[in-house]
Residue frames relative to the residue before (quaternion, step in Angstrom):
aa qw qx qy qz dx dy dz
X 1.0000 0.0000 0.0000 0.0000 0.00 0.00 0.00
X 0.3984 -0.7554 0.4890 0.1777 3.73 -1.00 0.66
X 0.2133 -0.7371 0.6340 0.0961 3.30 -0.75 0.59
X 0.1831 -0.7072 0.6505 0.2078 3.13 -1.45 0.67
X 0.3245 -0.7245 0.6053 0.0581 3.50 -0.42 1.48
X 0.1537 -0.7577 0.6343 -0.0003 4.09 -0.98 1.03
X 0.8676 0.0833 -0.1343 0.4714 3.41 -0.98 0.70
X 0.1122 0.7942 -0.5189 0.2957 2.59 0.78 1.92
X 0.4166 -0.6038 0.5599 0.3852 4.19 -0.65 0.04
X 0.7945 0.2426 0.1047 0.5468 3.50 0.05 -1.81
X 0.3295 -0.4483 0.8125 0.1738 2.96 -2.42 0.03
X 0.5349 -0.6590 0.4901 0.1985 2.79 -1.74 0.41
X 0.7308 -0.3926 0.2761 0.4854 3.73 -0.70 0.31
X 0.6641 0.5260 -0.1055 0.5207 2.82 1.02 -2.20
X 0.7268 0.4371 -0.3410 0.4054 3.90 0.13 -1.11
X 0.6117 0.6095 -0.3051 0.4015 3.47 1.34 -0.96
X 0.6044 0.5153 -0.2505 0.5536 3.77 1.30 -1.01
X 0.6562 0.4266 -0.3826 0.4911 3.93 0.40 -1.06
X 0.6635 0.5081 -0.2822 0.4711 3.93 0.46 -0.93
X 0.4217 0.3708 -0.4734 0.6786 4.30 1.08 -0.48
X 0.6169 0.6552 -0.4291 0.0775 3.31 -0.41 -1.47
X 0.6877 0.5444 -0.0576 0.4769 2.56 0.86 -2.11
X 0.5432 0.7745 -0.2061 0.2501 3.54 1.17 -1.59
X 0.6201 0.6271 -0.2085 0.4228 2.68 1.06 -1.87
X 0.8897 0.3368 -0.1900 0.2429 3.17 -0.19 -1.36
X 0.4860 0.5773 -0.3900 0.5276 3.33 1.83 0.09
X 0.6979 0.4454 -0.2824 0.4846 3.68 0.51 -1.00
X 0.6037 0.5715 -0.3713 0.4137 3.60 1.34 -0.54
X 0.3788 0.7954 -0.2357 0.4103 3.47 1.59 -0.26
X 0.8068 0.3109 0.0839 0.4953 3.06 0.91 -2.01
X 0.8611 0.0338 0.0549 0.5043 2.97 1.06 -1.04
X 0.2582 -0.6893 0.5350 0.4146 4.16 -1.11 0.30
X 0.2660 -0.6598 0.6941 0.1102 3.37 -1.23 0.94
X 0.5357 -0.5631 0.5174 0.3580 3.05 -2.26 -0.12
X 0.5228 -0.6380 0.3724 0.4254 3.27 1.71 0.22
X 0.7221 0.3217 -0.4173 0.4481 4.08 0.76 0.40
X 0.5012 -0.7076 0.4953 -0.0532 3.27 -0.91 1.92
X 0.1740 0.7606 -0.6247 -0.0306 3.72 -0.85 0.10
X 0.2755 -0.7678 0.5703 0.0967 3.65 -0.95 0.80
X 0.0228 0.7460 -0.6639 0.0472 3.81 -0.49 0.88
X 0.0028 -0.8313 0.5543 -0.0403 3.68 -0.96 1.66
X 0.0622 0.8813 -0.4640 0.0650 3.71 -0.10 1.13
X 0.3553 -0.7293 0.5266 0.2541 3.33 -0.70 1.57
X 0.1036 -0.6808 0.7182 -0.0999 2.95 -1.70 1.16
X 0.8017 -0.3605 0.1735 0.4441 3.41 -1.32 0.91
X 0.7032 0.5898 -0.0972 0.3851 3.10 0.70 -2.05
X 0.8118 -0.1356 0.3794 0.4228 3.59 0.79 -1.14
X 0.5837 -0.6183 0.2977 0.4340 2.93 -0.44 -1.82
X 0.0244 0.8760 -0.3646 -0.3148 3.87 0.07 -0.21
X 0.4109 -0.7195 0.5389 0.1515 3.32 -0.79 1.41
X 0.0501 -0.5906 0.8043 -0.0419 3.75 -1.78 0.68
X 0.1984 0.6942 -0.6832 0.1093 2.41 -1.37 1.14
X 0.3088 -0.8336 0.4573 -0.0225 2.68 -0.80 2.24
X 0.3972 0.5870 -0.7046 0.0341 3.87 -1.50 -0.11
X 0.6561 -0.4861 0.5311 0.2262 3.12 -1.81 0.28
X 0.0974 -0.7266 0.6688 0.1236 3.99 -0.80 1.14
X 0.5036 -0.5224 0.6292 0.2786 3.75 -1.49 0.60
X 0.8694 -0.1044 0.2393 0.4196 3.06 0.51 -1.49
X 0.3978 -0.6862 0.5295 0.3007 3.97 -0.42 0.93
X 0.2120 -0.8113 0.5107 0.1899 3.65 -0.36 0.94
X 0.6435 -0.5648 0.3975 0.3301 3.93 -1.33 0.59
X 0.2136 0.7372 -0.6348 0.0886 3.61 -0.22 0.50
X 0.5743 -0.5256 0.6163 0.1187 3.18 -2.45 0.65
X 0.4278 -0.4361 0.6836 0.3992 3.68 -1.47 0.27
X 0.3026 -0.6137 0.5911 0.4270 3.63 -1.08 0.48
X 0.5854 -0.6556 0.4277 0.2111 3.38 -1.48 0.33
């Protein structure tokens, strides 16, 4: 069973890779990448502020869905 664990600092390596993972295929949506991801997670007053970084070729053409 999973827990959701709160007032954490960090991610794991591993949690950090499943969460690109996952990443990919949303941003793959919007955009072609070169397909190498990087996650940057700094605590801030509020929480936290995530970056996530990779490089698009190209912003792909997309539709509101209907």
């Amino acid at each position: 069973m999973n827990t959701i664990l709160n007032e954490r600092e960090d991610m794991t390596e591993e949690e950090k890779q499943l969460f690109l993972h996952d990443l990919k295929h949303v941003c793959g949506e919007y955009f072609e990448a070169d397909g190498k991801y990087s996650l940057d997670m700094t605590r801030t007053e509020k929480g936290f502020s995530v970056c996530i970084l990779f490089d698009a070729v190209r912003v792909k053409k997309f539709r509101k869905p209907r």
